[in-house]
N, C-alpha and C positions, 0 to 999 in steps of 0.2 A: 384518376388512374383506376384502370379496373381490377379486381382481387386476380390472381392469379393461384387458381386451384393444382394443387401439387399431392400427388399420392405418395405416405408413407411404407416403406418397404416392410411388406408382414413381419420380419424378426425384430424390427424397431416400433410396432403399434403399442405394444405394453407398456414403454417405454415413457413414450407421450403420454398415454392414457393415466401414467403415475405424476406425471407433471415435469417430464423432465424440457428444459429451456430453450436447448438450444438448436439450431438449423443447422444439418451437418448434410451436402449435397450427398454424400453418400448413401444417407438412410432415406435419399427422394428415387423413385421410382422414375419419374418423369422430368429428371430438372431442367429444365430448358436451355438453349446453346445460348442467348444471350436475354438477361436480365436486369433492369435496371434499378439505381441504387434506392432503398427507401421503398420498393415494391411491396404492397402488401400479400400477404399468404394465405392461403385457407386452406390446412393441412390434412388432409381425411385419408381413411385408412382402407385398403384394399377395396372391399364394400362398399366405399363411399359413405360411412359414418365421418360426420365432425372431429376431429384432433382439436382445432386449435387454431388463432388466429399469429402471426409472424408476421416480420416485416427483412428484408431482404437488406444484410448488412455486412459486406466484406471484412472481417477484422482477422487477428490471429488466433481465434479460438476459435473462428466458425464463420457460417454462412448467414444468420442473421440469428433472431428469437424470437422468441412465441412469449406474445404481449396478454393473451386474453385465451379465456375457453369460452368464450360467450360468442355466436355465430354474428351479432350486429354489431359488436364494439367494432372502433375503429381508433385511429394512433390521435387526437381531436385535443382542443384545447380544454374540453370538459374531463377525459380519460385523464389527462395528464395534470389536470387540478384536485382530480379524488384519488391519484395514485403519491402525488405530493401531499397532501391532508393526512393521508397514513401514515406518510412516513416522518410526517411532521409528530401526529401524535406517537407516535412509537418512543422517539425520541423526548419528550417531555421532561424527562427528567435531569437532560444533558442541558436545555434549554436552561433551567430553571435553577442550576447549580454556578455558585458563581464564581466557583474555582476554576469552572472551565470556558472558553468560549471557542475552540476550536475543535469540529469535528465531523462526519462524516455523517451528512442530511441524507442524501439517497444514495444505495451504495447499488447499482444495476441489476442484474438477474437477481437480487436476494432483495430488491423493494418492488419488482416486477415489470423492471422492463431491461432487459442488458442491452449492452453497449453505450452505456451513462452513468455518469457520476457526478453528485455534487458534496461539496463540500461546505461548511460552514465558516467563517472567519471574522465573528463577532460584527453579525448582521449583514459582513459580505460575501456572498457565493460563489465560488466558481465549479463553472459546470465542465467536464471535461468528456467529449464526444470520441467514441473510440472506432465509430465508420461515417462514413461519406451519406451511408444509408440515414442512419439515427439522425445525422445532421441536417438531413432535408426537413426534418420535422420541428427544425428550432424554431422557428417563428410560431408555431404555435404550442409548443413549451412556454419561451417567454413569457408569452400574453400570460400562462396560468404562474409563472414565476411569480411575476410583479404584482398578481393579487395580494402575494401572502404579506400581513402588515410587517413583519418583521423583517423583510428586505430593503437593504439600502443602496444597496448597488452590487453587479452583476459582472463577472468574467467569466470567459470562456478558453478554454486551448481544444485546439482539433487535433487530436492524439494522430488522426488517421493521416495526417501529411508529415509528411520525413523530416521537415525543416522544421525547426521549433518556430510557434509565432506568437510573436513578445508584444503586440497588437492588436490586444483581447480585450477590453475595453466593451461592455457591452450597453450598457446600460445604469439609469440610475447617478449616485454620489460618484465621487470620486474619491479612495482614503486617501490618506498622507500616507508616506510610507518611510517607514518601513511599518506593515502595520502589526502593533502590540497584538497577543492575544495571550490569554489566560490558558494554563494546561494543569490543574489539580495543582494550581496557586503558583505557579510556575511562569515566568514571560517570555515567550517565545518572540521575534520580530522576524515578520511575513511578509511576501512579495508576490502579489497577484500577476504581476504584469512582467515578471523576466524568469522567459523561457520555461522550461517543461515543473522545475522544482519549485517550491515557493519558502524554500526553508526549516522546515519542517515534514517529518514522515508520520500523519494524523495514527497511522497503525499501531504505533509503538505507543504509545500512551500509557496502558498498563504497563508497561514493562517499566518506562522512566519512573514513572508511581512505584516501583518498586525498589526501584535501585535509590530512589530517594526513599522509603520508608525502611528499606531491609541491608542493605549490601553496600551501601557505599561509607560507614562510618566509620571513621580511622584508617580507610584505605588508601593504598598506593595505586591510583589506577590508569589502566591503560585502554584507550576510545580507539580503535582500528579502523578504516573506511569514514573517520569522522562526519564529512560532509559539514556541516556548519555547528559541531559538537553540543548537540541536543541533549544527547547521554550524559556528555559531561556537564553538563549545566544542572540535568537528574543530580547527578555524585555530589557534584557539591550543595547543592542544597540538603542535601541529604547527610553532608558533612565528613565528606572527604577529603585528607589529607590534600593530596596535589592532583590534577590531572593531565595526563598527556594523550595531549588529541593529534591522531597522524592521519592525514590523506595527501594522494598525490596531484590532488588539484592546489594550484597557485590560491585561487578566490577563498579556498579555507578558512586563511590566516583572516582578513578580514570579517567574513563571516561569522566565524567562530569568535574572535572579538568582539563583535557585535551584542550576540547572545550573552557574553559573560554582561559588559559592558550595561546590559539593560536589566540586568537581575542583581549589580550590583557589587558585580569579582572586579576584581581587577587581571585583566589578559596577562600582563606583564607577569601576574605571581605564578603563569599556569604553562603549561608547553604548548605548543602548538605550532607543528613540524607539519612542511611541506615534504613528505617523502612516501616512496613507494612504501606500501605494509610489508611488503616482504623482504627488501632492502633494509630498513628498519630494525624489524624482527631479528634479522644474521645483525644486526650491528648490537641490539639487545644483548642478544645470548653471546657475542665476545666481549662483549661488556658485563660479560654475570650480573644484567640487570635481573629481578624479579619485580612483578607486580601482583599486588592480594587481588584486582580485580581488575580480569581483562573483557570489552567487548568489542564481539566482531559482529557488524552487519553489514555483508561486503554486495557490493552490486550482483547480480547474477551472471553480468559479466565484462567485464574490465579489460583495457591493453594500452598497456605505458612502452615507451621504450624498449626494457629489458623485459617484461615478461608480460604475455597473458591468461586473462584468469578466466575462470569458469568455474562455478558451481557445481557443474555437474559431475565434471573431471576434478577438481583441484579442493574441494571443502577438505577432503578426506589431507591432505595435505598442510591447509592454512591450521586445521584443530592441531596436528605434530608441532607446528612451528608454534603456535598460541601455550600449548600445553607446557614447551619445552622452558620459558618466560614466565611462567605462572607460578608465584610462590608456595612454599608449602601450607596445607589448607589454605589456598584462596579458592577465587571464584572465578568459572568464565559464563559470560551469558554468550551461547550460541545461535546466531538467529540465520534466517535466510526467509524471500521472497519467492524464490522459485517454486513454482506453481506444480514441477513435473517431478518433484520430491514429493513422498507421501511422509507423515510424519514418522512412519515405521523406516523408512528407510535411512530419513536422517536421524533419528537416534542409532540407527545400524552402522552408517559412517563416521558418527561420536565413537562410539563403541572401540570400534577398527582402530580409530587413532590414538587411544588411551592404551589399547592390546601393545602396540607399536611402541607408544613409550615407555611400559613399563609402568605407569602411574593407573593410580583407582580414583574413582566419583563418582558419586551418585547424583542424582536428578533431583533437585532441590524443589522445581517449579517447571511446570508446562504452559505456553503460551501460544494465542492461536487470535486471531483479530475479534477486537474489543467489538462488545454488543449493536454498536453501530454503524458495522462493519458487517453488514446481514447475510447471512449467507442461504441460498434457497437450498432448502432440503433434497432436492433432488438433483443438483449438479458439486457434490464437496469440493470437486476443484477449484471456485471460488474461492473457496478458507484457502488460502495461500502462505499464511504465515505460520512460520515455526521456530519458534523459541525456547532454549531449552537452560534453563540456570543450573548450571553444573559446579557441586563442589568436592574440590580434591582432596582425597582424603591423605596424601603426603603432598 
């Protein structure tokens, strides 16, 4: 396929020329009416100076990314074995620690090349492709995959098709599953091969590190959006009183069972409630329940039945009703994933909702994706996470 030269629009040359990532058809001069997926680019600026090499890759950030400044690289099983080598050594440390074995090997535009991601899972990978473009290029990813001696076997999900697909299967061993893995001494049980989640969110890492070394001793705590209650699995190790883990998925209860079950609780001793958060929440507060530590990490966005949610519209909301449930001097860790919050604005919506209650806190701990979790210096909207440990001061 031949390079397809594309001229940058003069207000956006600075831009590239600082290193920024990604392909956005608006800042092309020239974009052409029809393109195909995995096209490579060659991005030059009014003049016809060099930008930057890209590759042409529909997702929901953009139009593709720019792989290389160098005029002869190309997307090859050699680029993609010394952009893996990097990020192998970058990581070394996570490698070699043996509290941990789960965590985030290439994390895309912040290891140098977006629209991919792999993951680590105590020697098994899964690679997670988020265009049709990136994905034409797998066969010669894998070849530089299976070099590396520490691979045992290989999954993949194609983010970029609608329908989840649970027959990912690439290469390599086979684990048992549910497969074990280590998290700062912690056991988590993971599943490569059903659907989009595998049990575990690698981002939060620090944070559960935390709630088990700082926040969860003698508490009474309360898990919101649990998903297969990771958090609370953090609390009690950490030595927490009780927990109660609430989501409105049915497969929770099992889930979440699971997790205790393999670290050694007993589920029976613990709650763990099939029910809307915010259903929940109004039954809480006519119940004058309180809990010293509440955490919400709610999808960005949700719809049950009776209500739905949104982050964008509704955070400033879920903190009123969290806040209202939270006992005197406790704790709430507030998190979210959403990418189109800047950190300034959601401590601005914390803020708001304390104003509204009546109640004071201050900001304990700020949280933002763990070192392996790379983010390129010239796109911050990658860093996507925002954590904030709030403690109330009544």
């Amino acid at each position: 396929m031949e390079e397809l030269t594309l001229q940058v629009a003069p207000k956006y040359v600075k831009r590239y020329q600082s290193g920024f990532p990604l392909v956005q058809r608006e800042m092309i001069v020239n974009w052409p009416k029809q393109i195909a997926e995995g096209q490579i680019l060659r991005l030059v600026s009014p003049n016809k100076a060099f930008l930057g090499k890209a590759y042409y890759g529909k997702q929901n950030k953009g139009d593709g990314w720019v792989f290389s400044r160098k005029e002869d690289e190309t997307l090859s099983t050699e680029f993609f074995r010394a952009l893996l080598q990097e990020a192998v050594q970058n990581r070394q440390e996570l490698f070699h620690d043996d509290t941990t074995t789960a965590f985030r090997l290439f994390n895309g535009e912040g290891d140098g090349l977006g629209g991919l991601t792999i993951d680590y899972y105590d020697g098994f990978l899964l690679l997670q492709w988020y265009s049709a473009g990136i994905y034409s290029y797998q066969k010669a990813l894998l070849r530089a995959m299976f070099d590396q001696p520490f691979v045992k076997g290989i999954y993949e999900k194609k983010r970029f098709l609608r329908e989840e697909n649970t027959h990912d299967f690439v290469g390599g061993d086979v684990p048992e599953f549910p497969l074990l893995v280590k998290e700062n001494g912690m056991t988590y049980a993971t599943y490569l091969n059903d659907g989009w989640m595998t049990g575990i969110f690698l981002d939060q890492r620090n944070v559960r590190r935390r709630i088990m070394e700082e926040f969860a001793s003698q508490k009474n705590v309360l898990n919101t959006f649990s998903y297969t209650g990771a958090f609370s699995v953090a609390a009690l190790y950490g030595g927490a009183l009780n927990t109660t883990s609430v989501d409105v998925a049915k497969r929770s209860v099992t889930k979440t069972s699971e997790q205790l079950v393999v670290n050694g609780f007993n589920p029976e001793e613990q709650s763990i409630l099939v029910w809307d958060v915010f259903e929940y929440m109004k039954f809480a507060k006519r119940k004058n329940m309180l809990f010293d530590l509440v955490i919400a990490d709610p999808p960005s966005f949700a719809r049950t039945k009776k209500i739905t949610f949104s982050v964008a519209k509704d955070y400033g909301t879920l903190m009123e009703e969290l806040i209202s449930i939270t006992a005197p001097n406790g704790t709430i860790i507030a998190s979210t994933n959403y990418a189109n919050f800047s950190l300034k604005k959601f401590k601005e919506i914390i803020s708001a909702a304390f104003k509204e209650s009546k109640r004071t806190f201050k900001i304990r701990e700020t949280h933002t994706l763990p070192s392996d979790f790379k983010v390129h210096p010239e796109f911050p909207e990658g860093n996507y996470l925002k954590v904030l440990i709030l403690e109330l001061d009544i």
